[in-house]
ZADO-1210 file (C-alpha; in nm, 4 decimals, padded with zeros to 6 digits):
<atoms>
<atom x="00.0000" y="00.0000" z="00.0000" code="UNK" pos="1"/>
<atom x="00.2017" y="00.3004" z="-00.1203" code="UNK" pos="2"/>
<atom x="-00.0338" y="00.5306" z="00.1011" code="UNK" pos="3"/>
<atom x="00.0102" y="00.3461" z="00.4014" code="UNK" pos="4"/>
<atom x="00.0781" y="00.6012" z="00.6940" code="UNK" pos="5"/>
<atom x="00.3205" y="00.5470" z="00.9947" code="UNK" pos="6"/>
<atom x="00.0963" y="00.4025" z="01.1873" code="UNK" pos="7"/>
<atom x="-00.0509" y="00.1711" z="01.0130" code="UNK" pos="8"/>
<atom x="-00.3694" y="00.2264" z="00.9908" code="UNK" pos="9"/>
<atom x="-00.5557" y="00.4768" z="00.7342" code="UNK" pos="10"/>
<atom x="-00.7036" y="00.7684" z="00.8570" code="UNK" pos="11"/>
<atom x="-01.0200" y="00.6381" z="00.7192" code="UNK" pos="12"/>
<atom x="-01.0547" y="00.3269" z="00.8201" code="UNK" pos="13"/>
<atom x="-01.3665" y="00.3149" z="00.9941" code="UNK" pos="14"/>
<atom x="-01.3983" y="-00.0359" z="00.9680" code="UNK" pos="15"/>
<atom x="-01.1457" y="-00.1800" z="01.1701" code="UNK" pos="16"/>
<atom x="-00.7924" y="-00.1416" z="01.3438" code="UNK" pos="17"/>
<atom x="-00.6051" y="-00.3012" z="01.0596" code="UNK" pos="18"/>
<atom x="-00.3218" y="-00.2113" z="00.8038" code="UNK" pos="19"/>
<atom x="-00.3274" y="-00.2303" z="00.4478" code="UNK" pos="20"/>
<atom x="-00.1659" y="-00.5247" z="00.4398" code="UNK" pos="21"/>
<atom x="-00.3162" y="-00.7163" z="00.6848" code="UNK" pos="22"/>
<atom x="-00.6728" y="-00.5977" z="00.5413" code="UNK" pos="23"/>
<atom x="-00.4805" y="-00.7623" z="00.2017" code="UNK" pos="24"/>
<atom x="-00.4991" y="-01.1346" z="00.3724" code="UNK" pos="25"/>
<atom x="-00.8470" y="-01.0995" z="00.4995" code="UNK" pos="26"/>
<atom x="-00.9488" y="-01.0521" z="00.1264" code="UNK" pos="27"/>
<atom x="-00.8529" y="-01.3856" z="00.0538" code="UNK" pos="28"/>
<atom x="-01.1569" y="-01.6340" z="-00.0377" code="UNK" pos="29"/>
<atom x="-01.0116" y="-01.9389" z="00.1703" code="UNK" pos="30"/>
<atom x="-00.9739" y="-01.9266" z="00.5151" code="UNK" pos="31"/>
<atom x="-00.7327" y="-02.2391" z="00.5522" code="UNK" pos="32"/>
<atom x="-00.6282" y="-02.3135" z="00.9343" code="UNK" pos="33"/>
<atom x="-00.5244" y="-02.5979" z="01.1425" code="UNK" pos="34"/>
<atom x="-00.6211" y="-02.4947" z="01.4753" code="UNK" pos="35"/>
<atom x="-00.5009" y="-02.7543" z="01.7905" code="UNK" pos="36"/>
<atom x="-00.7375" y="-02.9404" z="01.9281" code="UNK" pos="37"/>
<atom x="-00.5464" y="-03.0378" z="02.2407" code="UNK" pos="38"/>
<atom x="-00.3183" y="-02.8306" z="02.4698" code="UNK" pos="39"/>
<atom x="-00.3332" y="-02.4642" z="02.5578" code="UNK" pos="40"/>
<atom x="-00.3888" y="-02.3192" z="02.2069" code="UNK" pos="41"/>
<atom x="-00.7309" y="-02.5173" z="02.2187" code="UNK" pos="42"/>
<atom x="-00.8666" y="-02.2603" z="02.4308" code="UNK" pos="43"/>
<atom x="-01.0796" y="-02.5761" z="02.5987" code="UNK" pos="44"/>
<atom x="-01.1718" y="-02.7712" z="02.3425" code="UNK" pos="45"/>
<atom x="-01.1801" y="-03.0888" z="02.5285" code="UNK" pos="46"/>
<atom x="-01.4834" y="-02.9569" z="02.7196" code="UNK" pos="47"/>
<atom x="-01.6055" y="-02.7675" z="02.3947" code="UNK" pos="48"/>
<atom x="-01.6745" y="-03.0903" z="02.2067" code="UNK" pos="49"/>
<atom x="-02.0014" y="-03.1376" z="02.3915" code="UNK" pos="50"/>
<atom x="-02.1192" y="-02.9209" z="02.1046" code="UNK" pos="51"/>
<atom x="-02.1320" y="-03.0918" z="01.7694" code="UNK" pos="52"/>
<atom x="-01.9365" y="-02.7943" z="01.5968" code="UNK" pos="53"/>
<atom x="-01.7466" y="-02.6076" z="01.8404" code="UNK" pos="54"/>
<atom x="-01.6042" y="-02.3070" z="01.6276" code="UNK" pos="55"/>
<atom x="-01.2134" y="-02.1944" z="01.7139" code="UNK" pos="56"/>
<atom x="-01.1877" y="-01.8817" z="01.9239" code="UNK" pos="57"/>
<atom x="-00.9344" y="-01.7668" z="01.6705" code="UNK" pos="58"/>
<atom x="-01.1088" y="-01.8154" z="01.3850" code="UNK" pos="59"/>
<atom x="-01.3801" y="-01.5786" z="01.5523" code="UNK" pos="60"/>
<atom x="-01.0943" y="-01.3719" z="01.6415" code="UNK" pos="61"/>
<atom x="-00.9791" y="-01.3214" z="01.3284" code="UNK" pos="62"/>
<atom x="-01.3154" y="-01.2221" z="01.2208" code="UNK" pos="63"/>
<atom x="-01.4115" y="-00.9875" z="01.4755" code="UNK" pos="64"/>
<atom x="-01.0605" y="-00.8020" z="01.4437" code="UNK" pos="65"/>
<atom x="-01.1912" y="-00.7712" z="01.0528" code="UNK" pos="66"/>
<atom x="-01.5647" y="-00.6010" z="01.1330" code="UNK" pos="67"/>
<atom x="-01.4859" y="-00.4474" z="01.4593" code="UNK" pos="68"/>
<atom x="-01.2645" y="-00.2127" z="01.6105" code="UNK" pos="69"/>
<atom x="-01.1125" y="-00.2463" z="01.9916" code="UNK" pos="70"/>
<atom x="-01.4145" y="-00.2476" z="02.2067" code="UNK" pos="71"/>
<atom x="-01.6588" y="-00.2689" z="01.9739" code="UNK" pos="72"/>
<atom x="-02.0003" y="-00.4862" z="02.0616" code="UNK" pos="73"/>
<atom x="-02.0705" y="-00.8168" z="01.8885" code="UNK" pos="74"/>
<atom x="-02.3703" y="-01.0231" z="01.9172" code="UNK" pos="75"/>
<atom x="-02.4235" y="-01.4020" z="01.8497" code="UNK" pos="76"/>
<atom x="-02.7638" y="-01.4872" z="01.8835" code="UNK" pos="77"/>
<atom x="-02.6761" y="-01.8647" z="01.8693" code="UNK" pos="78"/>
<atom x="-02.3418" y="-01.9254" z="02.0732" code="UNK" pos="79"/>
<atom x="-02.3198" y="-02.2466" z="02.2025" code="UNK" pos="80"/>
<atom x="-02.0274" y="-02.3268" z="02.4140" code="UNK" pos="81"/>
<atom x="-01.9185" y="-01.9649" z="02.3679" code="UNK" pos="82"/>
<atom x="-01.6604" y="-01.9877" z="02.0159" code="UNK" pos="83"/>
<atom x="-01.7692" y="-01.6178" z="01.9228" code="UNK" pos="84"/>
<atom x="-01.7316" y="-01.4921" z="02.3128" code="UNK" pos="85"/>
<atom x="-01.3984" y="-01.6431" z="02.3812" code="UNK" pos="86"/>
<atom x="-01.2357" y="-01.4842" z="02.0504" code="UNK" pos="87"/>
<atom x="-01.4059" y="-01.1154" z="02.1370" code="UNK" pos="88"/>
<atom x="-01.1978" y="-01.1185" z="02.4677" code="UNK" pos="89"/>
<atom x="-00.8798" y="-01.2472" z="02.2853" code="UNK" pos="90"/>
<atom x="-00.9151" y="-00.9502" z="02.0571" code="UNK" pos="91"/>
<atom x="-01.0540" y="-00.6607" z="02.3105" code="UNK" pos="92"/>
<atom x="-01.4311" y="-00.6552" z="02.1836" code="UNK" pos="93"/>
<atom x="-01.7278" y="-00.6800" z="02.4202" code="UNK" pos="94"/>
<atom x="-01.9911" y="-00.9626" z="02.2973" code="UNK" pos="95"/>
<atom x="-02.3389" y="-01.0721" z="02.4019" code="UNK" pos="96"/>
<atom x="-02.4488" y="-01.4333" z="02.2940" code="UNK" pos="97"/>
<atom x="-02.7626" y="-01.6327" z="02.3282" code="UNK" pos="98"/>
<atom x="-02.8469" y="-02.0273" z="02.3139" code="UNK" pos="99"/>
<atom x="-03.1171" y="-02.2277" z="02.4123" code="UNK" pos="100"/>
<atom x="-02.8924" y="-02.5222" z="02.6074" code="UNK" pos="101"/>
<atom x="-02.7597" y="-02.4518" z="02.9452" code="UNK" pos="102"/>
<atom x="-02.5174" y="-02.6947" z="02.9190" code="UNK" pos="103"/>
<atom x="-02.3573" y="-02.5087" z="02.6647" code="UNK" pos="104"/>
<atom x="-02.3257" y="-02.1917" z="02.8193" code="UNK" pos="105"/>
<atom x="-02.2143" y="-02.3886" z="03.1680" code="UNK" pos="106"/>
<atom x="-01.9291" y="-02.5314" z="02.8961" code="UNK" pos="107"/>
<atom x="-01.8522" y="-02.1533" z="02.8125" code="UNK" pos="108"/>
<atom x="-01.7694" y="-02.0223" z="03.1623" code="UNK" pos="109"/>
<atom x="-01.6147" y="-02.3351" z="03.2775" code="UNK" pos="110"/>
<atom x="-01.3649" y="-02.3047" z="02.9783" code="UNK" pos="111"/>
<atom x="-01.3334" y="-01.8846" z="03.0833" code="UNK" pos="112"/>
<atom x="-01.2377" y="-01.9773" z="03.4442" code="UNK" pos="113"/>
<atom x="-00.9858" y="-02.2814" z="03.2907" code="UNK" pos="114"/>
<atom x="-00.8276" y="-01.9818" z="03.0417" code="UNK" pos="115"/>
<atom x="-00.8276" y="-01.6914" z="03.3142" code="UNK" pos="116"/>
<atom x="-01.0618" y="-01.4897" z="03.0889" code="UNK" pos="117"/>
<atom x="-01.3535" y="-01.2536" z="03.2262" code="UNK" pos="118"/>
<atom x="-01.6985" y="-01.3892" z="03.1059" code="UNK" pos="119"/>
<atom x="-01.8896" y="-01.1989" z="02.8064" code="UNK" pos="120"/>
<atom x="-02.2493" y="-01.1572" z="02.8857" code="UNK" pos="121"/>
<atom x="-02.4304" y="-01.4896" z="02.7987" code="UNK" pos="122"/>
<atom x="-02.7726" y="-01.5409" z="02.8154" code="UNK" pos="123"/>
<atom x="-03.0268" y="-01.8981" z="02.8236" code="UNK" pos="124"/>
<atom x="-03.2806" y="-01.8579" z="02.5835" code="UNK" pos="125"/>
<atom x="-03.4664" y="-01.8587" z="02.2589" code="UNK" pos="126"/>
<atom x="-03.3063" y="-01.6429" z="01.9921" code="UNK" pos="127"/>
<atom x="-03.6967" y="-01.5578" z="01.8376" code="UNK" pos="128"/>
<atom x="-03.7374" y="-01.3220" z="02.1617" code="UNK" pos="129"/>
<atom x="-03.4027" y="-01.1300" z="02.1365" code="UNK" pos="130"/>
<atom x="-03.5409" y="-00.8170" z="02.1029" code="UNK" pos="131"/>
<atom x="-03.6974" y="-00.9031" z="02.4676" code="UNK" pos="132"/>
<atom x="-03.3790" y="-00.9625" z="02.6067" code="UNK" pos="133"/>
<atom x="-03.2761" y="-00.6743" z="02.8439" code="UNK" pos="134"/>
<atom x="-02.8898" y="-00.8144" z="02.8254" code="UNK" pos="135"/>
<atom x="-02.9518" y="-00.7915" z="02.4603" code="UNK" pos="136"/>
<atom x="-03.1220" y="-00.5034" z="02.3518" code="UNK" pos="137"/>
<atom x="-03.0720" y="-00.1680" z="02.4829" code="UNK" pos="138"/>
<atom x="-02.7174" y="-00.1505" z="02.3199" code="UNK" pos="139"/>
<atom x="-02.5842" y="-00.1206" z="01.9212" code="UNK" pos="140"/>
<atom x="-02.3665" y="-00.4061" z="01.7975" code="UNK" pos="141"/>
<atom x="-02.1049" y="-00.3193" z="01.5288" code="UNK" pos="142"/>
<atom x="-02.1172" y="-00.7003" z="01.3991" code="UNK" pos="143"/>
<atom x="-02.3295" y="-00.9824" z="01.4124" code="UNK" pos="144"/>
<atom x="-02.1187" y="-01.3341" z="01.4224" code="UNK" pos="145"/>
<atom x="-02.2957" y="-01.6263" z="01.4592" code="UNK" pos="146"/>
<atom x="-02.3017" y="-02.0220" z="01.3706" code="UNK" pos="147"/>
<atom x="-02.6795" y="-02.0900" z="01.3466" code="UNK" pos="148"/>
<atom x="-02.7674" y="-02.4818" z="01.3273" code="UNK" pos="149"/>
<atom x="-02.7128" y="-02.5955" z="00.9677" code="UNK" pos="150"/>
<atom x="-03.1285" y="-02.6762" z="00.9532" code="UNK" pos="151"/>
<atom x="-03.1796" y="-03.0535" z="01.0879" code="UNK" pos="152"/>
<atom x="-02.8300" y="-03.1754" z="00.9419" code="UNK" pos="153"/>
<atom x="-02.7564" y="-03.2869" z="01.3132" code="UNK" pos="154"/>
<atom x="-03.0667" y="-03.4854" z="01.3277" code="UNK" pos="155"/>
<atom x="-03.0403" y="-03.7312" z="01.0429" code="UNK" pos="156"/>
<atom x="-02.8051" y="-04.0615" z="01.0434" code="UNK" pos="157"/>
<atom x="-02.4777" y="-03.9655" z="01.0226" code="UNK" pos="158"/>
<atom x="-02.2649" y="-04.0805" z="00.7496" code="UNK" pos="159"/>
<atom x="-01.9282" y="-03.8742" z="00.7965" code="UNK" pos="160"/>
<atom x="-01.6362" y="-03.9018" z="01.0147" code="UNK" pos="161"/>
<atom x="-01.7905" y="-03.9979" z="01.3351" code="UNK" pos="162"/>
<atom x="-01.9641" y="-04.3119" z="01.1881" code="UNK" pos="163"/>
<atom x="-01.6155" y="-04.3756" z="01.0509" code="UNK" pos="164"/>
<atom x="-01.4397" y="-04.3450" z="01.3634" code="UNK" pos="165"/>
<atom x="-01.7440" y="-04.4630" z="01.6157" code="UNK" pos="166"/>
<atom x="-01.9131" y="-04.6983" z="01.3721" code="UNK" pos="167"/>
<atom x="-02.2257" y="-04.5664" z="01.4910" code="UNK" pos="168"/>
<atom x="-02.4615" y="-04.3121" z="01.3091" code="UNK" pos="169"/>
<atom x="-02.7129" y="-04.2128" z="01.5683" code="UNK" pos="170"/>
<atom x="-02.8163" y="-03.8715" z="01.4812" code="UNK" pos="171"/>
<atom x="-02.6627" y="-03.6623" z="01.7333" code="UNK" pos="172"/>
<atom x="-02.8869" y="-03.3317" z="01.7811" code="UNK" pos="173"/>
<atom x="-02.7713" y="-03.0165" z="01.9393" code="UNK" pos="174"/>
<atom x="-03.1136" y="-03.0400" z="02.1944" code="UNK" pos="175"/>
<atom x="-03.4362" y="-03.2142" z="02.1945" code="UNK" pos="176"/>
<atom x="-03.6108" y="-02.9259" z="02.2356" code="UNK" pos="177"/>
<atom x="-03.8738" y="-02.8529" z="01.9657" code="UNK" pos="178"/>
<atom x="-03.7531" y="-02.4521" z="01.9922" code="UNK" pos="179"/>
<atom x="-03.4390" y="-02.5847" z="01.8600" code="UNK" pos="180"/>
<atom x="-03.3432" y="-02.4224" z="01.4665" code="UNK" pos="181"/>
<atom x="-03.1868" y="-02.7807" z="01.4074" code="UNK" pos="182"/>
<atom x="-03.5061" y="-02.9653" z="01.4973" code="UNK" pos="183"/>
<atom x="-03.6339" y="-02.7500" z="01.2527" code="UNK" pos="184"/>
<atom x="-03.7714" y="-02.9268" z="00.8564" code="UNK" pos="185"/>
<atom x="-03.5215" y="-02.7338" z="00.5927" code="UNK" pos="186"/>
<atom x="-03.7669" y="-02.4665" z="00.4709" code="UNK" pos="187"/>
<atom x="-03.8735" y="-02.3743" z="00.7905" code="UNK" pos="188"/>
<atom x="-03.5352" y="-02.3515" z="00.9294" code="UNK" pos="189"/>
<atom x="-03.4305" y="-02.0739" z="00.6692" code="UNK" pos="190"/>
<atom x="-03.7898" y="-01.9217" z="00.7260" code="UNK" pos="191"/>
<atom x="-03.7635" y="-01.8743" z="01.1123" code="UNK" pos="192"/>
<atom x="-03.3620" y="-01.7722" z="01.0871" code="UNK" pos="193"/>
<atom x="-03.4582" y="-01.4791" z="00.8649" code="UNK" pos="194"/>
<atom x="-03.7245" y="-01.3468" z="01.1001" code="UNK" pos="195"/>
<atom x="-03.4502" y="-01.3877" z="01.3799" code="UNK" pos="196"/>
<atom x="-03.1666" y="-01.1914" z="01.1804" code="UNK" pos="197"/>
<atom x="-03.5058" y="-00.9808" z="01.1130" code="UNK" pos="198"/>
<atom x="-03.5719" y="-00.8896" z="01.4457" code="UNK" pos="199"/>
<atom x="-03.1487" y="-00.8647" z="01.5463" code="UNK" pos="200"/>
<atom x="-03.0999" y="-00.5995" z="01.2312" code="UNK" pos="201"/>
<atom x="-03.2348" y="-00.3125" z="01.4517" code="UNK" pos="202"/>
<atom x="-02.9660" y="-00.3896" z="01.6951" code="UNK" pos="203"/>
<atom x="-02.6865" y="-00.3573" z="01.3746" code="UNK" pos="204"/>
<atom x="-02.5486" y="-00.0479" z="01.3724" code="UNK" pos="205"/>
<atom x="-02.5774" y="00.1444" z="01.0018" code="UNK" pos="206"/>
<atom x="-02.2498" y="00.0187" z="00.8001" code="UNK" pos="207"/>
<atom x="-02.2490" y="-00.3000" z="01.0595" code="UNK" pos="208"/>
<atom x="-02.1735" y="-00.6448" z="00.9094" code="UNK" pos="209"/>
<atom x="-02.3702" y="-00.9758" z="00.9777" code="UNK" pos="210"/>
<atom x="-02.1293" y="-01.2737" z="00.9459" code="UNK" pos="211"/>
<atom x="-02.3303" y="-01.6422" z="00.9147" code="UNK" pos="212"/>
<atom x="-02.1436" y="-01.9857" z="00.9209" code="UNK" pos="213"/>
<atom x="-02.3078" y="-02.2457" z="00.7715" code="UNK" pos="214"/>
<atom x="-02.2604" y="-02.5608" z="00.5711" code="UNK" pos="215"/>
<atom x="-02.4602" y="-02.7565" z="00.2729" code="UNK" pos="216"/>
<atom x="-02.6298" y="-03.0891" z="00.3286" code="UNK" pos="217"/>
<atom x="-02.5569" y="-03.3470" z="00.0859" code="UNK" pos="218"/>
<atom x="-02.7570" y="-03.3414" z="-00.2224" code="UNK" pos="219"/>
<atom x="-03.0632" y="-03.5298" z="-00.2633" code="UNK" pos="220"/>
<atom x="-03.3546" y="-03.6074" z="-00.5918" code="UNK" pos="221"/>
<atom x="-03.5774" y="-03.3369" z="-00.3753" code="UNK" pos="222"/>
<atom x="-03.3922" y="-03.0809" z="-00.3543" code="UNK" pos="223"/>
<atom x="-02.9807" y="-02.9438" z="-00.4127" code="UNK" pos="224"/>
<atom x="-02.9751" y="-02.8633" z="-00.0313" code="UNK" pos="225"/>
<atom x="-02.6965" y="-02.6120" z="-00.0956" code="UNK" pos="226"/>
<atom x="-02.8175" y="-02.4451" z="00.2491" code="UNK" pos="227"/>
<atom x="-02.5882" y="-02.1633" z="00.1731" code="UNK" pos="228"/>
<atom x="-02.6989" y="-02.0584" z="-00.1120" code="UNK" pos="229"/>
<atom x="-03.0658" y="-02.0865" z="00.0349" code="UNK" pos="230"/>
<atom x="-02.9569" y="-01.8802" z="00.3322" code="UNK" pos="231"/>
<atom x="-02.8662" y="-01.5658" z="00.0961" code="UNK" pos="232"/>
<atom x="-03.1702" y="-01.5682" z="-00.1164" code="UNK" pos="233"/>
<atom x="-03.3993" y="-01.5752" z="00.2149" code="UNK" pos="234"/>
<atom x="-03.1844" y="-01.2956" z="00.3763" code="UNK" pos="235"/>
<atom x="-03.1968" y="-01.0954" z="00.0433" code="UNK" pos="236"/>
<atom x="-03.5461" y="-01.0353" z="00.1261" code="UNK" pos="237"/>
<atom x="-03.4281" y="-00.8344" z="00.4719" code="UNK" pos="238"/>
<atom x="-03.4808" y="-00.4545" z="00.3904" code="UNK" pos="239"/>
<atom x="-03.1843" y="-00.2885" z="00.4125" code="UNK" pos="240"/>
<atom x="-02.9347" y="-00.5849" z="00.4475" code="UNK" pos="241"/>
<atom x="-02.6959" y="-00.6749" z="00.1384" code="UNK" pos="242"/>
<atom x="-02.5036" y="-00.9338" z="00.0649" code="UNK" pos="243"/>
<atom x="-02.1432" y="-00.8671" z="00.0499" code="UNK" pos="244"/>
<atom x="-01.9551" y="-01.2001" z="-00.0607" code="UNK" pos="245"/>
<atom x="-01.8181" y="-01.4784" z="00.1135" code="UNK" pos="246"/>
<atom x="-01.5063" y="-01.6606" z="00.2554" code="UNK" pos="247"/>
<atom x="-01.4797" y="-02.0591" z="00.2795" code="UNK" pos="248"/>
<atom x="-01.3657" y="-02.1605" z="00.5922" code="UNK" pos="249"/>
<atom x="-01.1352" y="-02.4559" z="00.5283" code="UNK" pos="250"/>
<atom x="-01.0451" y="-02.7004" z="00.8069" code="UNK" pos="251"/>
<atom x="-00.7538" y="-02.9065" z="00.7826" code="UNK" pos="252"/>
<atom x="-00.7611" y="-03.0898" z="01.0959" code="UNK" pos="253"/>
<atom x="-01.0859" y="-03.3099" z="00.9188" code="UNK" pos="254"/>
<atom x="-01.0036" y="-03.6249" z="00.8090" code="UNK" pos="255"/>
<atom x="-01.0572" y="-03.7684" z="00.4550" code="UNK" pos="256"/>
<atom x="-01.2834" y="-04.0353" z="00.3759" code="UNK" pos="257"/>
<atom x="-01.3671" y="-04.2484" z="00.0957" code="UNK" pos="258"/>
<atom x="-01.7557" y="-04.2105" z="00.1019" code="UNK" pos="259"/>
<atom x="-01.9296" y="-04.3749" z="-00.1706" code="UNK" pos="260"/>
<atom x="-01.6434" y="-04.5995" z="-00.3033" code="UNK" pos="261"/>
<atom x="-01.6514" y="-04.7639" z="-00.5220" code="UNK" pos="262"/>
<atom x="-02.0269" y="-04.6673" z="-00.6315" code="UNK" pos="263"/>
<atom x="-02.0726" y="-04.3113" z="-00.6576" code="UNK" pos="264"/>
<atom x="-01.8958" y="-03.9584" z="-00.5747" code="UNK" pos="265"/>
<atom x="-01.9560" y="-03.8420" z="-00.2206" code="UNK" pos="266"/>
<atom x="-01.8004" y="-03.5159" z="-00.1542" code="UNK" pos="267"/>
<atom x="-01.6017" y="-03.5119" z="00.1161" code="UNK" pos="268"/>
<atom x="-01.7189" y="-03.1619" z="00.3200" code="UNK" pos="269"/>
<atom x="-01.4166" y="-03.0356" z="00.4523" code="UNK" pos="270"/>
<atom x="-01.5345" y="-02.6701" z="00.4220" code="UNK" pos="271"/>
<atom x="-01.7717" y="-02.4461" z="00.5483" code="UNK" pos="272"/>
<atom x="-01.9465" y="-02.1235" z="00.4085" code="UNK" pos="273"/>
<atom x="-01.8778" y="-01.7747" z="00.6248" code="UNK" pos="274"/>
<atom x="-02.1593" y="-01.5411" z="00.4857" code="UNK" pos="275"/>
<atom x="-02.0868" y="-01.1815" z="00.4391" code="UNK" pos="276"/>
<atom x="-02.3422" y="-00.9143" z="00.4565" code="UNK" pos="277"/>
<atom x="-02.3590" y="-00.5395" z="00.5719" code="UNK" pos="278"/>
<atom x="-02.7027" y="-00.3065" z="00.6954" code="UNK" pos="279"/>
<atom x="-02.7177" y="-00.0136" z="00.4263" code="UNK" pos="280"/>
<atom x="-02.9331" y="00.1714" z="00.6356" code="UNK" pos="281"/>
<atom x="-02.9638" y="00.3381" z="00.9406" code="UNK" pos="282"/>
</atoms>
């Protein structure tokens, strides 16, 4: 960046804290990372993988220190055991999340008192009432980050790594609860998650981003179940939210698997979609 001033960071950036060149590496469309698993890098992630897909701290970190300045307020409306709260205090950002399973947020400050981090505000409950929520509303977020259920991929048979390591293929659900997004049929999944981004984008500040994880479902005769590409048609129809691109999120700790052999291709999913959009209005 031949403008790049002393410190760093242009004058008008209002986006972040970042300099040109580190905004440079954001840009890129993979996200490949290897994060450990075990030992004090995990940030926890033995107790963690109680939830089905535990998301790194860094990886959240990374994010956050793209769409947020120091101190800035992020909300995750479906945290689980906490991936988007333990990145915002590695980076310096405040964050509010939300889940329907106590267990999960037990997971959360169990892990903060293991790390010797301070607790971001966490709250039991259903993500529909949000707006209800006095630890939620009342305040302006500058980003929303979250990693909604992936509609009920959780509750079929599974077919991927853990029937390969386990031999079993119970479904394994994030709660039994019928509230529960991932108890959810497809259609109504992405129905109800764009009333609840809905009812959050009053919380967005103008120029704020909303950053979705999610992952497609394997293809069947019904339908293409490309859940991604579902996700940004139903949130195109939220006034005054755009969609701004995407990054995959490639994980190289998953293990490869020959699914389908020697039949038919299977892809092997070791990617996931991070959804990029941005509130054009005030």
């Amino acid at each position: 960046m031949t403008d790049e001033p002393e410190s760093g960071v242009h004058p008008k950036n209002k986006l972040n804290s970042l300099s040109g060149k580190e905004w440079l590496y954001f840009l890129a469309s993979v996200e490949g990372t290897a994060y450990p698993v075990s030992g004090p890098e995990s940030y926890g992630h033995a107790l963690r993988r109680v939830h089905p897909s535990p998301k790194p701290p860094q990886l959240m970190r990374r994010l956050m220190e793209f769409f947020t300045k120091p101190g800035g307020w992020v909300l995750d409306p479906f945290c689980g055991v906490g991936g988007t709260l333990l990145g915002a205090s590695l980076c310096g950002r405040n964050a509010v999340g939300i889940d329907l399973e106590p267990e999960f947020l037990n997971v959360y400050r169990l892990v903060c008192g293991a790390e010797g981090l301070a607790p971001q505000i966490s709250v039991e409950g259903d993500a529909r009432h949000l707006a209800e929520m006095p630890e939620v509303a009342g305040r302006q977020y500058d980003l929303i980050l979250t990693d909604p259920p992936y509609a009920g991929m959780m509750t079929r048979l599974q077919s991927g790594e853990k029937k390969k390591k386990t031999g079993l293929d119970a479904p394994t659900p994030f709660t039994q609860s019928s509230m529960d997004l991932g108890n959810l049929p497809y259609a109504e999944f992405v129905s109800v998650l764009r009333d609840i981004i809905s009812s959050a984008l009053p919380l967005l500040k103008s120029k704020g981003h909303l950053v979705v994880f999610t992952k497609d479902l394997q293809p069947t005769v019904e339908h293409h179940n490309m859940l991604h590409a579902d996700i940004v048609t139903s949130f195109r129809q939220i006034s005054g939210l755009r969609y701004r691109g995407c990054k995959i999120w490639y994980d190289k700790t998953v293990n490869l698997y020959p699914f389908g052999y020697p039949h038919a291709f299977v892809a092997n999913q070791l990617h996931q979609y991070i959804l990029i959009f941005r509130k054009e209005t005030s």
